[in-house]
C-alpha positions as CSV (number, residue, x, y, z in Angstrom):
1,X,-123.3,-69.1,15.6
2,X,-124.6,-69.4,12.0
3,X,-127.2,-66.7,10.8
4,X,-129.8,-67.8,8.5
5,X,-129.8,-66.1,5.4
6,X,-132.2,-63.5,5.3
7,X,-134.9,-63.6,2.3
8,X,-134.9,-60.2,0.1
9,X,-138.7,-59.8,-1.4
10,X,-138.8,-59.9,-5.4
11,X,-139.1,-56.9,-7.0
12,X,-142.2,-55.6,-7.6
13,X,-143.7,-56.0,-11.2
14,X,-145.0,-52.6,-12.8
15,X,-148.7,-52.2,-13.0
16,X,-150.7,-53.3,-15.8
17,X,-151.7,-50.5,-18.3
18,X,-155.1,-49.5,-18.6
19,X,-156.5,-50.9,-21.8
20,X,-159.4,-49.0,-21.9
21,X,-158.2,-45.8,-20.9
22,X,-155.4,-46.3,-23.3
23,X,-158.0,-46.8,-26.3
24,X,-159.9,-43.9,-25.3
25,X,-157.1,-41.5,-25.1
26,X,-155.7,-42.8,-28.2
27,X,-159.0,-42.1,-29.9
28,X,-159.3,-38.4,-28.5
29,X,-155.5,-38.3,-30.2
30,X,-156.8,-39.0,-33.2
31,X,-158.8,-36.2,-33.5
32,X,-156.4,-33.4,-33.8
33,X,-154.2,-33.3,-37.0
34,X,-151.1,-32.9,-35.2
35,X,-149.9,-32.6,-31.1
36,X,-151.0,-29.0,-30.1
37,X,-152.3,-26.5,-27.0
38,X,-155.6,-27.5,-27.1
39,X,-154.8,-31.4,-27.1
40,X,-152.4,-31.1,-24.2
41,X,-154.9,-29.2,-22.5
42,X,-157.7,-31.7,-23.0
43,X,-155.3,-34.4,-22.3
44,X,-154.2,-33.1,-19.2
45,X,-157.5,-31.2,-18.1
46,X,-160.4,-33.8,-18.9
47,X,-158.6,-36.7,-19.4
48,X,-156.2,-36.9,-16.6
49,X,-152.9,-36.7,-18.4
50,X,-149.8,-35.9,-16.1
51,X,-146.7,-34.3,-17.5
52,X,-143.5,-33.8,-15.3
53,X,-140.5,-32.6,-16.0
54,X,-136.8,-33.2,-14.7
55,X,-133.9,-31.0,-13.8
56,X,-132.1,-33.2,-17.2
57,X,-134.5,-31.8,-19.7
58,X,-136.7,-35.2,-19.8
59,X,-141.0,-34.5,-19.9
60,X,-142.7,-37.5,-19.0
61,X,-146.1,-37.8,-19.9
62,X,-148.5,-40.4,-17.7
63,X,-152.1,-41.9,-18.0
64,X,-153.5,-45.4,-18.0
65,X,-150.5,-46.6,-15.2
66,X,-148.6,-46.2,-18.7
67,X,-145.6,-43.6,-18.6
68,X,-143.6,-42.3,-21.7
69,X,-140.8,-39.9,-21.9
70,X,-139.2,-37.8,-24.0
71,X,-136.1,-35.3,-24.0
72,X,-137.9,-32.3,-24.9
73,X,-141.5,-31.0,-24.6
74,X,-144.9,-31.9,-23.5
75,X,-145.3,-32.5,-27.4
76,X,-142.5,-34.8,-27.4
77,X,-144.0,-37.0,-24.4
78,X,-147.2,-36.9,-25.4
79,X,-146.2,-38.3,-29.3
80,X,-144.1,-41.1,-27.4
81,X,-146.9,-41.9,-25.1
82,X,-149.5,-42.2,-27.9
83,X,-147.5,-44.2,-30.1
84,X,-146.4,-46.4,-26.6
85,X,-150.4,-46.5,-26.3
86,X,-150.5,-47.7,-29.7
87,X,-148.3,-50.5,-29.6
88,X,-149.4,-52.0,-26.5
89,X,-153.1,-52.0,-28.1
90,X,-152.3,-53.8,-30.8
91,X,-150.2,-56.5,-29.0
92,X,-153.1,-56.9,-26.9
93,X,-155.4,-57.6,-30.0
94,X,-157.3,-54.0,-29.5
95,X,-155.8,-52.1,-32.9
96,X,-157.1,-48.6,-32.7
């Protein structure tokens, strides 16, 4: 008896970043000098940023279905994610 091969579902693709929220967090970024407390808390608090952290030392910063990481700090993550932000922007055409 032959079985028929069974068919394995493609990967899913990741979601699609969120152009618009990514412009508008990258503009609230560009208000502050340099990454500090009251950023990360505005990020996080108003803006719905979400930081984790793993058992390796890795902070992972998420908003916009975009997520960044960094081996360090929240300051870390959230520089990698703004500059990720950046460069999706203007390869979309949206230069902030």
């Amino acid at each position: 008896m032959t079985k028929n091969p069974t068919t394995q579902a493609a990967p899913k693709a990741p979601p699609k970043p969120d152009l618009d929220v990514l412009e508008r967090l990258v503009r609230v970024m560009a208000d502050y000098p340099t990454v500090n407390a009251d950023m990360l808390r505005r990020l996080e608090i108003e803006e719905g940023m979400k930081f984790r952290e793993t058992s390796q030392g890795r902070t992972y910063a998420k908003a916009g279905r975009l997520e960044v990481g960094a081996r360090g700090s929240r300051d870390l993550a959230a520089t990698n994610w703004g500059n990720a932000a950046r460069r999706l922007l203007r390869q979309e055409g949206r230069a902030v």
